[in-house]
C-alpha positions as CSV (number, residue, x, y, z in Angstrom):
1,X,138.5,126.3,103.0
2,X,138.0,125.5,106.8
3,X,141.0,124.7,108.9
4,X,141.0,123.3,112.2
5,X,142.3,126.0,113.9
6,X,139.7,128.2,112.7
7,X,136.8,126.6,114.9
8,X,135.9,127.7,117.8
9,X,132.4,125.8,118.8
10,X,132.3,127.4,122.3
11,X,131.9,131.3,120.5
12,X,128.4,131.9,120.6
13,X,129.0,134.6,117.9
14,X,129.8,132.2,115.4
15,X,126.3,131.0,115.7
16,X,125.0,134.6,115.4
17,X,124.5,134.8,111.5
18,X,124.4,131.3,110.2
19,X,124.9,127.8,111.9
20,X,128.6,126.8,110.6
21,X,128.2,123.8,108.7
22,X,131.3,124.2,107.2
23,X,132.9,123.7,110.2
24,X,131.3,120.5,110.7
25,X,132.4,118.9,107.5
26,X,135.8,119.7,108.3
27,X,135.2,118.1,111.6
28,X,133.2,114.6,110.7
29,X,136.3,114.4,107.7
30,X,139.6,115.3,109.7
31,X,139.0,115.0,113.2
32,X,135.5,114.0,114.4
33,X,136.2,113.7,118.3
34,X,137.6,116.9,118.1
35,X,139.0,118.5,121.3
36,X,137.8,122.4,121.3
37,X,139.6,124.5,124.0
38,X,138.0,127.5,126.1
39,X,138.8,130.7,127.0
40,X,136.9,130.4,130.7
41,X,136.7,126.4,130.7
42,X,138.0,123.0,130.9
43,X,137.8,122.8,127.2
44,X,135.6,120.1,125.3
45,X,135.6,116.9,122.8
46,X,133.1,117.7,120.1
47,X,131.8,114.8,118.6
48,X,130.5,115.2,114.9
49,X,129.6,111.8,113.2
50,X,126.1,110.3,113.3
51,X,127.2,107.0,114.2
52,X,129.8,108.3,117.0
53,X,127.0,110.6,118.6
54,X,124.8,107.1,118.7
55,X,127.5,105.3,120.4
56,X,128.1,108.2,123.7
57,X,124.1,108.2,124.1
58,X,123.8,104.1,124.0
59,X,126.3,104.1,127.0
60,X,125.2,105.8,130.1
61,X,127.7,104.1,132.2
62,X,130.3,105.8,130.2
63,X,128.8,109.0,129.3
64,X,127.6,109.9,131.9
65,X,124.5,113.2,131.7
66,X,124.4,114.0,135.8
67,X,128.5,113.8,136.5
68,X,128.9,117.5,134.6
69,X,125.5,118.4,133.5
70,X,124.7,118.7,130.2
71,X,125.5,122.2,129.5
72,X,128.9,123.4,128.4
73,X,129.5,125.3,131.4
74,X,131.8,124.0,134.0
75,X,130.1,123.9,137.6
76,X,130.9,123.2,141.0
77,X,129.1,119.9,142.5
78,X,126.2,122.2,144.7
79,X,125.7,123.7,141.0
80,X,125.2,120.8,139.3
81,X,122.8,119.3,142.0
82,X,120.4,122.2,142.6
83,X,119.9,122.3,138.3
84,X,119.2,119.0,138.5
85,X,116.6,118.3,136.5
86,X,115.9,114.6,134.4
87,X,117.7,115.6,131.6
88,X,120.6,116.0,133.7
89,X,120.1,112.8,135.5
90,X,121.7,109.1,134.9
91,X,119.3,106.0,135.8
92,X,117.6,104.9,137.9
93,X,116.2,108.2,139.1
94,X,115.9,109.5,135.4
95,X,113.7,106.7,134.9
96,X,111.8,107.1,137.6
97,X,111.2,111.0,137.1
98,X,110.8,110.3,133.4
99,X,107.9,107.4,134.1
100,X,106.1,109.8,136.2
101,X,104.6,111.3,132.6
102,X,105.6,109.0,129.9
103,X,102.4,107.8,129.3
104,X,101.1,111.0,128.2
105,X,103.3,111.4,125.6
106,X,103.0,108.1,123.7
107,X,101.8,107.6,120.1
108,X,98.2,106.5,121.1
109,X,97.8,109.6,123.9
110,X,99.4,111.9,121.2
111,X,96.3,110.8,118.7
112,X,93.7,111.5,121.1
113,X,95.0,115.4,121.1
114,X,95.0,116.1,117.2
115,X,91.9,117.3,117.3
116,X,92.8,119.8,120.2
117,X,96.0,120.8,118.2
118,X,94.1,121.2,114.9
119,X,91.4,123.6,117.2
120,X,94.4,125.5,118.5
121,X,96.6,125.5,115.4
122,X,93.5,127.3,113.0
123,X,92.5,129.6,115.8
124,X,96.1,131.1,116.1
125,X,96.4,131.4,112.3
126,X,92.9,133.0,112.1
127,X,94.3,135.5,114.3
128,X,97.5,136.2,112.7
129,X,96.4,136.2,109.4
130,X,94.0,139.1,110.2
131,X,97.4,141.0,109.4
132,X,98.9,141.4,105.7
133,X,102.5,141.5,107.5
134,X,103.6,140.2,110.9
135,X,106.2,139.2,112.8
136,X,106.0,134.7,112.3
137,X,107.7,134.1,115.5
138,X,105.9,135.8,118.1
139,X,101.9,135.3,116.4
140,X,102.1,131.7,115.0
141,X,105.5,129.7,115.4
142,X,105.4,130.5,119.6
143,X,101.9,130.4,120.1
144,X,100.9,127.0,118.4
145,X,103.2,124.7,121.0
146,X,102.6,127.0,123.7
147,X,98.6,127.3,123.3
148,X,99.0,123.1,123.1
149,X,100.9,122.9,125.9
150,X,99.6,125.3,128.1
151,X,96.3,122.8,127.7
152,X,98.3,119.9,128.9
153,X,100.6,121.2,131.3
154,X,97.7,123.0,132.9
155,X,99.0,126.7,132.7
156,X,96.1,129.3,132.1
157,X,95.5,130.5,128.1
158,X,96.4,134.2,129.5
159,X,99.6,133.2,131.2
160,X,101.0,131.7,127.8
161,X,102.9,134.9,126.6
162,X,104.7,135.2,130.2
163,X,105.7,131.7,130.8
164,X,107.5,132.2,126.3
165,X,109.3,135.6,128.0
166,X,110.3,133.7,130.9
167,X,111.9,131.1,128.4
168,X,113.4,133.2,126.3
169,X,115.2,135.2,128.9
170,X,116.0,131.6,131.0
171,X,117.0,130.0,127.7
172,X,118.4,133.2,125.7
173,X,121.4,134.1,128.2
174,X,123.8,134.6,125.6
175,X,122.0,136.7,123.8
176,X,122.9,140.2,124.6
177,X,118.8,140.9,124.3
178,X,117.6,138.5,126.8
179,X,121.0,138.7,128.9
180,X,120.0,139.8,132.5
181,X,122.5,141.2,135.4
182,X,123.4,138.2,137.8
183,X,125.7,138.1,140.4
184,X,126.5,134.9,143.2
185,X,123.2,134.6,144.0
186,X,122.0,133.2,140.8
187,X,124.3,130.5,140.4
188,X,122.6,127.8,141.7
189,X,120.1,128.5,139.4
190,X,119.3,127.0,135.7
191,X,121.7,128.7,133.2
192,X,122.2,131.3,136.2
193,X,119.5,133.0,135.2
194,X,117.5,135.2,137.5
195,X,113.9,134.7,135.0
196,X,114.5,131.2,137.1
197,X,113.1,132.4,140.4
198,X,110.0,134.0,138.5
199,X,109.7,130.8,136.9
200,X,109.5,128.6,140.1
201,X,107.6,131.0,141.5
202,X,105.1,130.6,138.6
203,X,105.1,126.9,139.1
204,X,104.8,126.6,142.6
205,X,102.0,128.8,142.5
206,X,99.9,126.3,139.9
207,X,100.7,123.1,142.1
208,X,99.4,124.8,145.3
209,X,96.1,125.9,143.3
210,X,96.1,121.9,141.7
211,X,96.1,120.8,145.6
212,X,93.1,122.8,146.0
213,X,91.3,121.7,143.1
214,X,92.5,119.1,141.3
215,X,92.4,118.8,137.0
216,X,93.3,116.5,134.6
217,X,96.9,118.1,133.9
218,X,100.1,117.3,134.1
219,X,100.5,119.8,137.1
220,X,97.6,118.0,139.1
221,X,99.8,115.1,138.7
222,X,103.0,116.5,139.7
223,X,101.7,118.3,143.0
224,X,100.8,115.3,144.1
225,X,104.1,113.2,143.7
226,X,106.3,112.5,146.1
227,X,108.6,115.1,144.9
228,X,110.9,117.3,146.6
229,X,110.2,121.0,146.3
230,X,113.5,121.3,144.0
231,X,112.9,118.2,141.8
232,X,109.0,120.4,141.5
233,X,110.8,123.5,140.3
234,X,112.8,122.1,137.8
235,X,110.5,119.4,136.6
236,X,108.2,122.7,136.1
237,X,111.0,125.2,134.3
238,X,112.3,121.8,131.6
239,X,108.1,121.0,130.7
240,X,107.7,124.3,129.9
241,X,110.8,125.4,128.1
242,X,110.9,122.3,126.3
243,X,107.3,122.7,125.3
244,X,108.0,125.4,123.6
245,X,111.4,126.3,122.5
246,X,112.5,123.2,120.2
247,X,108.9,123.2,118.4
248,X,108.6,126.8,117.5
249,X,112.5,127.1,116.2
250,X,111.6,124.1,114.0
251,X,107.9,125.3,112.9
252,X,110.0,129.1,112.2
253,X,112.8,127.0,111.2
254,X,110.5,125.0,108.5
255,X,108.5,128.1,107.1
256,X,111.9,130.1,106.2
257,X,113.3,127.1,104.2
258,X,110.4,126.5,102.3
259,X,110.5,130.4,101.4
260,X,114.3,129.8,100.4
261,X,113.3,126.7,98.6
262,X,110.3,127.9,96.7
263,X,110.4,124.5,94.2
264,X,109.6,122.5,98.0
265,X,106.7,124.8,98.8
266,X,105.2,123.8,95.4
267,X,106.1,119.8,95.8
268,X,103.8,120.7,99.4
269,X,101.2,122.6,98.1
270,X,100.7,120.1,95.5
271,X,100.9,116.6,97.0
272,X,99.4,117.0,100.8
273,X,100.8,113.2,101.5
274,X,104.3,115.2,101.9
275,X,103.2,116.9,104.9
276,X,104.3,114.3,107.0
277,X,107.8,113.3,105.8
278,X,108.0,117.6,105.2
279,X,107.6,118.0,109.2
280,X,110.6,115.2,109.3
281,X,112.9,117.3,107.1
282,X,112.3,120.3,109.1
283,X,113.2,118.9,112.0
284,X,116.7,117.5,110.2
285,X,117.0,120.6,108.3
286,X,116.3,123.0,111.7
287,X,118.2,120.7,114.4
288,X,117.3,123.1,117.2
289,X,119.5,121.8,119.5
290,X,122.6,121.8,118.3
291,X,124.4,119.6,121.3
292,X,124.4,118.2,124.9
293,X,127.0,117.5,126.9
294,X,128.2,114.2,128.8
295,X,130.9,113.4,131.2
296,X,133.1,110.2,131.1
297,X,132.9,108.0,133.8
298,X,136.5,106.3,133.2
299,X,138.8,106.5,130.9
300,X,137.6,105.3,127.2
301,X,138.1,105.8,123.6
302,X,136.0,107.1,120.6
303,X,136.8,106.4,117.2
304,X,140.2,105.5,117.8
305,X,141.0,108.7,120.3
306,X,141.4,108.2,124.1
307,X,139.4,110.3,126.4
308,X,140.3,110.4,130.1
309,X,138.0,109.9,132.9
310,X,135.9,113.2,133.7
311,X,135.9,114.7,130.0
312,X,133.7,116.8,128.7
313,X,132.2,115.4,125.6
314,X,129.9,117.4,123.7
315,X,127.2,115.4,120.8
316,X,126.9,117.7,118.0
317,X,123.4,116.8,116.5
318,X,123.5,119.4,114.3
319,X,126.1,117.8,112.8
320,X,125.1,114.5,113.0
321,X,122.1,115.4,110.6
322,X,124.4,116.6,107.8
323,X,126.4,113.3,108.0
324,X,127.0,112.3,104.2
325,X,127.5,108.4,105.3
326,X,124.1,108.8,106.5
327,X,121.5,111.0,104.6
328,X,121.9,111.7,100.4
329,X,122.6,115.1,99.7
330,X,122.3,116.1,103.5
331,X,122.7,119.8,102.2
332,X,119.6,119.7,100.1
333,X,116.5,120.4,101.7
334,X,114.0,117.9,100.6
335,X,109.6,117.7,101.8
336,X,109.9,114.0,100.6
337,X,112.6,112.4,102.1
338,X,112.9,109.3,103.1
339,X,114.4,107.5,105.1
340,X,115.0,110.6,107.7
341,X,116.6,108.9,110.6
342,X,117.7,112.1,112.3
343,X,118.5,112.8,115.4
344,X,116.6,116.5,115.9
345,X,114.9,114.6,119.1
346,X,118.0,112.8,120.1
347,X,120.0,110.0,118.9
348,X,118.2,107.6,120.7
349,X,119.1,105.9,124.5
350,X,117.2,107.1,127.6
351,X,117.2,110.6,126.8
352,X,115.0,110.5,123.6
353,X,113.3,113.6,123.4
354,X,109.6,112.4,125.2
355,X,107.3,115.1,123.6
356,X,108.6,113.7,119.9
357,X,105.2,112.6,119.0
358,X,103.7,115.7,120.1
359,X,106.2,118.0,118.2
360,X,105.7,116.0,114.9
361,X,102.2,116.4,114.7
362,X,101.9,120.2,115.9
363,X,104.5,120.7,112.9
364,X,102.8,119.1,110.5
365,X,99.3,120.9,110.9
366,X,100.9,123.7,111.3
367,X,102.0,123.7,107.7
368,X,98.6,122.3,106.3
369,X,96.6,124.5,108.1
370,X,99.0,127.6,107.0
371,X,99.4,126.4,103.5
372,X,95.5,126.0,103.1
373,X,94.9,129.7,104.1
374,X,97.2,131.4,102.2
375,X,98.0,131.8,98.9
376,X,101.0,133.0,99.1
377,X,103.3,134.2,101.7
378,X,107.0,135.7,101.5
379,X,109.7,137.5,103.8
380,X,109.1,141.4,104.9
381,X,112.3,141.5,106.5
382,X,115.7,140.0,107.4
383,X,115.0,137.3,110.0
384,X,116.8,138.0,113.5
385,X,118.9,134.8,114.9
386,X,119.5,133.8,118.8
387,X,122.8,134.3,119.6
388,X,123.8,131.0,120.9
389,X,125.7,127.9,120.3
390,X,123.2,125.9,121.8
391,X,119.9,126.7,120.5
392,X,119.1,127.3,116.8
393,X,117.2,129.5,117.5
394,X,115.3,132.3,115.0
395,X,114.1,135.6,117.5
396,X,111.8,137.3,114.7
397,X,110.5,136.0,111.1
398,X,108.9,139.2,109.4
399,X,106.8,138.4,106.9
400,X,103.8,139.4,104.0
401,X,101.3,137.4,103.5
402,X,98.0,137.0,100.6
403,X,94.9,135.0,101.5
C-alpha cells in the first residue's frame, strides 16, 4: 500500500517503468492538493482531482501560467521571459498570439484536411508494413502527425525526421539518451536545451524563404506578423513540438493497449463505429502530458488548503483521468466509452489544447487504416519508456506484424 511519504512526483525515475497510478489514488483520497518537496527546488502543490484541476485552469487571475512558467523548474525572471512562448503566457497577449492561427484549427478547417490525413496516414503504413517487424514509434506513430503537420506548418517532407530529433532531444532532457551537455549559455533557452538554437535556426530559415515566396502555410502567416524575432522562435519550436509529440505518444500509446487488451482489439475490428469514441479512450488512457504548472497570483485556497501567493501548483491530468468520481472503472481500458470527458487536451479554460481536433482525427484513421491492413499484429520486443515526469512518453514500440 502507498503512503504519502513514499511519493516523490518530481523523480523523473519514477516515471521510467510505468506511470504511478497508485500514487495518484493515494493522492485524490488523502491529500489531493498535495505539497511535494524538491531536492534542487521550491517544492510544489500537486493537484490530483478532476474537478480541482478544472477549478486552477478556469481562473487565470489566480493561477496564473506566465508568473513561473509552466514547467517545474524554478527560473529567474530573464528565464522565464526569453521561453516565453503562448502557453506560458496569461491574457491578453495569449489571446492575441493564440488568434493569430486559431482559425486553422477549428472543427470545419480540421474537416477540409481528412482527406490529406487519410493520403498521408495509408502512405506511411504502406511503407512500414513492407516490413514483417519494425520499430512502431519511429515508422508509423512519429511519422503520421509529423508528415500532417509538416504540410500545414509548411516544413519540407525531407526535413520531417530532423525537426522529430530536434524534439526529442529539446523535449527528452531528462532522459539520459537525449540529455545533451549545457552550461550558462543555454539557460535562456527552452528546457535549456542546446537542440533550441538548431531549432530557431531551422525556423528562422523557413520564414525568410516564406518572405521570398509566400504559400499557404502557417509559416507564410507568421513571417509576416508583427512579431518579434523571439515571440517567432518560440511560436516556431511549441507548433512543431506540439505537432508531434502529444499525437504520436497517444497513437504508440493506443496501439500497445489494444495489444494488452486483446478482447478491445476484437470489440474494434468488429464494430468500425468504435473508432471514434476508441481514439477518445486512448487519449484518456495515454494522458501524454502528465501536468503543467501555474503560479498563484495571491494568496487562495484549494479544497479546503491555503496556498500562499507565488506557489507553485502543478495540475496532474494524468491523474485527473483516473478520477473514480468522474469516469466508471477509470482503470479499465474501454473502445466504447462514453461519456469521456477527459482532460488529455486540457481541462478546459484558455489554454485548451488548439490542435484537439486535428489530433482526434489523425488518431482515429490511424487505427482504421492500420487495423484494415493487417491481420494481425503483436509485440517483438519490450517497449522502451521516456524518462520523464512530464511526458508520457513511449521511445520505441517493436513489433511483428501479418498482412
Amino acid at each position: 500500500m502507498t503512503t504519502l511519504q513514499q511519493i516523490d512526483l518530481a523523480d523523473h525515475d519514477a516515471f521510467k517503468d510505468r506511470v504511478p497510478y497508485e500514487w495518484f489514488k493515494t493522492l485524490r483520497h488523502e491529500d489531493p492538493v498535495h505539497f511535494n518537496e524538491e531536492a534542487d527546488g521550491t517544492g510544489f502543490y500537486a493537484v490530483t482531482r478532476y474537478h480541482d484541476i478544472r477549478e486552477v485552469h478556469r481562473h487565470t487571475e489566480i493561477y496564473s501560467s506566465e508568473l513561473g512558467g509552466t514547467s517545474l523548474e524554478d527560473l529567474e525572471p530573464d528565464q522565464i521571459e526569453a521561453r516565453k512562448s503562448m502557453i506560458d503566457m496569461d491574457p491578453p497577449r495569449h489571446d492575441e498570439l493564440r488568434g493569430l492561427i486559431a482559425r486553422r484549427f477549428t472543427p470545419r478547417a480540421v474537416q477540409v484536411w481528412e482527406e490529406a490525413v487519410r493520403t498521408v496516414t495509408d502512405r506511411v503504413l504502406d511503407t512500414a508494413l513492407e516490413q514483417e517487424e519494425f520499430d512502431f514509434v519511429r515508422d508509423i506513430s512519429s511519422e503520421i502527425p509529423m508528415q500532417v503537420f509538416a504540410e500545414i506548418l509548411g516544413v519540407p517532407l525531407q526535413d520531417r525526421r530532423y525537426i522529430i530529433e530536434l524534439g526529442d532531444r529539446l523535449l527528452g532532457n531528462q532522459d539520459p539518451e537525449y540529455a545533451q551537455p549545457t552550461d550558462d549559455s543555454h539557460r535562456l533557452l527552452p528546457f535549456s536545451s542546446p537542440a533550441a538554437i538548431e531549432m530557431f535556426e531551422f525556423g528562422r530559415k523557413m520564414a525568410a524563404a516564406r518572405r521570398k515566396a509566400p504559400g499557404n502555410d502557417i509559416i507564410t502567416q507568421l513571417a509576416f506578423e508583427p512579431l518579434t524575432q523571439r515571440e517567432f522562435d518560440v511560436y516556431f519550436v511549441l507548433l512543431a513540438t506540439a505537432g508531434n509529440e502529444t499525437t504520436r505518444h497517444t497513437i504508440t500509446h493506443g496501439l500497445l493497449a489494444l495489444l494488452e487488451h486483446p478482447d478491445q482489439l476484437q470489440r474494434l475490428r468488429e464494430d468500425p463505429s468504435l473508432y471514434k469514441p476508441a481514439a477518445e479512450e486512448m487519449l484518456r488512457w495515454a494522458t501524454p502530458v502528465h501536468h503543467f504548472r501555474r503560479t498563484t497570483t495571491c494568496a487562495t485556497e484549494l479544497a479546503g488548503v491555503e496556498l500562499p501567493a507565488g506557489a507553485k501548483v502543478t495540475t496532474w491530468f494524468v491523474s485527473g483521468n483516473r478520477d473514480e468520481t468522474v469516469f466508471e472503472d477509470p482503470d479499465t481500458f474501454d473502445v466504447g466509452r462514453t461519456p469521456n470527458k477527459h482532460m488529455a487536451f486540457g481541462p478546459g479554460g484558455i489554454h485548451h489544447c488548439m490542435g484537439a481536433h486535428l489530433a482526434r482525427l489523425e488518431i482515429k484513421i490511424a487505427f482504421e487504416e492500420l487495423l484494415k491492413r493487417v491481420s494481425s499484429i503483436e509485440l517483438a520486443g519490450e517497449p522502451e519508456r521516456l524518462r520523464s515526469n512530464f511526458f508520457n512518453g513511449i521511445k520505441r514500440l517493436p513489433v511483428r506484424v501479418t498482412r
